[in-house]
C-alpha positions as CSV (number, residue, x, y, z in Angstrom):
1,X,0.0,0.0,0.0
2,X,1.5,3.4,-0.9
3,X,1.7,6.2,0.8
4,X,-1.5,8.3,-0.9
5,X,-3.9,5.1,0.4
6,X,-2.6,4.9,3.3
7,X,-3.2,8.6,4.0
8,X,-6.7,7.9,3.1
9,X,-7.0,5.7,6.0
10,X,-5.4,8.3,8.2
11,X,-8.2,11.5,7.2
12,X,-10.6,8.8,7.8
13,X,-9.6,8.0,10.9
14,X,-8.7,12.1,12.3
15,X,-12.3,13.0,11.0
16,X,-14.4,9.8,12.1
17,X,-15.7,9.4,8.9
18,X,-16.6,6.3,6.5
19,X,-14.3,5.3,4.4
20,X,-15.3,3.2,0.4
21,X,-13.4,0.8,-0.6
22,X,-14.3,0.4,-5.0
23,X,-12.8,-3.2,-5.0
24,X,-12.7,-5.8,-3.8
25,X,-10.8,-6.5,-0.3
26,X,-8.8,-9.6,0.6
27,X,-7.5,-10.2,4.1
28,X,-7.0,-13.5,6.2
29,X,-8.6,-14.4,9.8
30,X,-5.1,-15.7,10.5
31,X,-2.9,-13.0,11.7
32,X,0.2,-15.3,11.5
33,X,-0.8,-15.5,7.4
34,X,-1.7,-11.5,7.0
35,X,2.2,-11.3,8.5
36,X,3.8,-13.6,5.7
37,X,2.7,-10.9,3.3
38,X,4.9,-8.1,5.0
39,X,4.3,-4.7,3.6
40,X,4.5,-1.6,6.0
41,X,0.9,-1.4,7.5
42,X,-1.2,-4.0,8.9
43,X,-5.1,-3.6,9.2
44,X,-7.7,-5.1,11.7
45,X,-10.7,-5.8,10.7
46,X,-14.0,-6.1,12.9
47,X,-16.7,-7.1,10.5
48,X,-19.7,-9.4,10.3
49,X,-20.3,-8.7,6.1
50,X,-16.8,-9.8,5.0
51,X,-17.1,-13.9,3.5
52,X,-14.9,-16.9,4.5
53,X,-13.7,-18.2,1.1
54,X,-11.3,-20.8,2.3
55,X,-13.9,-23.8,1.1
56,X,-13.3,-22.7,-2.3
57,X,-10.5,-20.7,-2.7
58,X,-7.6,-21.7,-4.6
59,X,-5.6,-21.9,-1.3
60,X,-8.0,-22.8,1.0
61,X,-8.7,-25.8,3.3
62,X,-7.8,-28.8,1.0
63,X,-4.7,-27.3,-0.4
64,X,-2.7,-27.8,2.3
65,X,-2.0,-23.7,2.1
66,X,-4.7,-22.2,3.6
67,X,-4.8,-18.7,4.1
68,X,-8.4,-18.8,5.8
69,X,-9.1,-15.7,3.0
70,X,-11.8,-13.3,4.0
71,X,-13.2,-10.9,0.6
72,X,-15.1,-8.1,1.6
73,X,-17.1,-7.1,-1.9
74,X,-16.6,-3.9,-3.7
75,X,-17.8,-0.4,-2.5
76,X,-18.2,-1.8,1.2
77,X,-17.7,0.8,4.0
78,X,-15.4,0.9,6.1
79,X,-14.7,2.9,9.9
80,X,-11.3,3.5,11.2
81,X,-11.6,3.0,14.9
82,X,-7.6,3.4,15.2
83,X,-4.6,4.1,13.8
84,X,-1.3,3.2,15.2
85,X,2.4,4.2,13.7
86,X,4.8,1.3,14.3
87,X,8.3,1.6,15.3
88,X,11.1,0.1,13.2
């Protein structure tokens, strides 16, 4: 995630506002999994609309890789409850 989208999250956040997400969302119910992925800014979702697709995802539960993937559909709304810089 760049810079510009994470700022997004950030305004969101500072003004307590929704926040649209166009596409489509992937994230994992496994925070040891979300971690293999690395990147510079980790998100924690509390959500009851996302959908477990690890019974038919391409690495879900029979293929010995599963990622337990969680998709959140296009243009779903999102609140930032917090936002917390980590330190190198």
């Amino acid at each position: 995630m760049g810079l510009p989208e994470l700022q997004n999250y950030i305004d969101a956040f500072e003004k307590n506002s929704i926040l649209v997400e166009h596409s489509f969302v992937s994230t994992s119910a496994s925070y040891s999994i979300a971690n293999m992925f690395g990147g510079n800014c980790k998100f924690e979702m509390i959500s009851r609309s996302g959908k477990a697709i690890e019974s038919y995802a391409k690495y879900g539960i029979g293929s010995g890789q599963n990622e337990y993937e969680v998709l959140f559909r296009p243009n779903r709304k999102f609140r930032v409850l917090e936002v917390t810089k980590m330190t190198d």
